[in-house]
Every structure is written in C-alpha cells, then in structure tokens.
C-alpha positions as CSV (number, residue, x, y, z in Angstrom):
1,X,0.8,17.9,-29.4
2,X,-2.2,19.6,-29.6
3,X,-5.4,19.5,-26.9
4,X,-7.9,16.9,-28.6
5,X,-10.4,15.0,-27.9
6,X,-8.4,11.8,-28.5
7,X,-5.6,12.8,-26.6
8,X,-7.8,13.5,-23.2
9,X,-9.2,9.8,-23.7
10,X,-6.1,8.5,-24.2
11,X,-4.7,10.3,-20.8
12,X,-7.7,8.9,-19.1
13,X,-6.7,5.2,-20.7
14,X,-3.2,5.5,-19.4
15,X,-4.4,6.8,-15.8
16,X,-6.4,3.6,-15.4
17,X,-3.9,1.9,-16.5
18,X,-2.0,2.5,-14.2
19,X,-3.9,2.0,-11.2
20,X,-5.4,-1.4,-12.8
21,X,-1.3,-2.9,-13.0
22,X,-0.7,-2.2,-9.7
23,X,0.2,-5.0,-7.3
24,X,-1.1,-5.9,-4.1
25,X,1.9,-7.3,-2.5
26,X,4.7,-5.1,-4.3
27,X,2.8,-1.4,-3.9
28,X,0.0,-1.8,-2.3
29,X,1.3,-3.3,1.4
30,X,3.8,-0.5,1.1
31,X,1.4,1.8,2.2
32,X,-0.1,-0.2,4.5
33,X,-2.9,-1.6,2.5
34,X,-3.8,-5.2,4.0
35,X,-6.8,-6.9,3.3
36,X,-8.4,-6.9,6.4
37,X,-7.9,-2.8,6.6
38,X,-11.0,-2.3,5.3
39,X,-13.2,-3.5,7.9
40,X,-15.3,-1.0,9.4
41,X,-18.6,-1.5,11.3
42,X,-21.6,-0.6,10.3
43,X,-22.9,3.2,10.3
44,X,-18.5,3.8,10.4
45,X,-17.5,6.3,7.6
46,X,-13.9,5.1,5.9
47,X,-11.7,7.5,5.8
48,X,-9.7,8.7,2.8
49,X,-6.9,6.2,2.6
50,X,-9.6,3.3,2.9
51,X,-11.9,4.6,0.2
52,X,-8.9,5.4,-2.3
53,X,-7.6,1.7,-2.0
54,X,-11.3,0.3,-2.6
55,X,-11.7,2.5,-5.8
56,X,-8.2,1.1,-6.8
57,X,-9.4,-2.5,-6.0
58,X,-12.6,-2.0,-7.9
59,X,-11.0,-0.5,-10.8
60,X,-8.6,-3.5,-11.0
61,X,-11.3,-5.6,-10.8
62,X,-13.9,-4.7,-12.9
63,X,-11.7,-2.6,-15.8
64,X,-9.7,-5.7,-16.4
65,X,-11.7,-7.2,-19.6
66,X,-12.7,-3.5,-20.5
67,X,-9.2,-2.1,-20.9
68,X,-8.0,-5.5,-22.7
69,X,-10.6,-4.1,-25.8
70,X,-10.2,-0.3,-24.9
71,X,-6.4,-1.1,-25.1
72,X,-6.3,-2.7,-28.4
73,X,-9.2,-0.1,-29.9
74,X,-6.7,2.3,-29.3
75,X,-3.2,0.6,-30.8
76,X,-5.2,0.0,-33.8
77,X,-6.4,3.3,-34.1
78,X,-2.9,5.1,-33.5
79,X,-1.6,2.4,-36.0
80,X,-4.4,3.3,-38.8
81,X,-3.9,6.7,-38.1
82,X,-0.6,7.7,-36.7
C-alpha cells in the first residue's frame, strides 16, 4: 500500500474513530477517569491526564454527527473505487 493522500485521511478517520467509540464506564473509569476529576479551580493548570480525557470527551461529543457522513463518504468511496 502505497503513501497517499487518501490513505493518511483514512488513518486520521480510524484514529478518531477510535477515541469517539470509547466508553465511559468500560475504558474510561479504568484509568481513573470520573466525572467529577476534572474539577480544578480557577487560575489551576490541568495536568496531562486531565486534558487528554477532555479532548477525548470533546471529540466524542462533537465528531459524533461528523464521522456518521465522513464514515459513509468514505465506504462509498472505497466501494466506487476499490
């Protein structure tokens, strides 16, 4: 398989993918993720851990619909074109 353009978007679709199917209660408390974790005061810097599981929360939360078209662009695509 060669380097293409295609196949780096398609990477990138299958990364987020993956973050936006994971589940709170089966992966996410595993690594001691709970809601109320993210709390910090005001003026408080998160550290890593915290602002890793807010990108993942924001990317299961606003990539849903997104991926849904991105996801079917693409199966057509592979199916038109192999």
């Amino acid at each position: 398989m060669a380097l293409t353009l295609y196949s780096l978007i398609q990477t990138a679709i299958l990364c987020t993918n993956a973050i936006a199917v994971l589940h709170e209660e089966r992966f996410l408390r595993k690594i001691g993720s709970g809601v109320d974790q993210g709390v910090t005061g005001f003026g408080d810097d998160p550290g890593i851990k915290a602002q890793v599981l807010n990108l993942i929360r924001s990317v299961r939360t606003v990539m849903r619909v997104p991926l849904i078209i991105v996801n079917t662009a693409s199966i057509v695509l592979l199916l038109l074109f192999g």
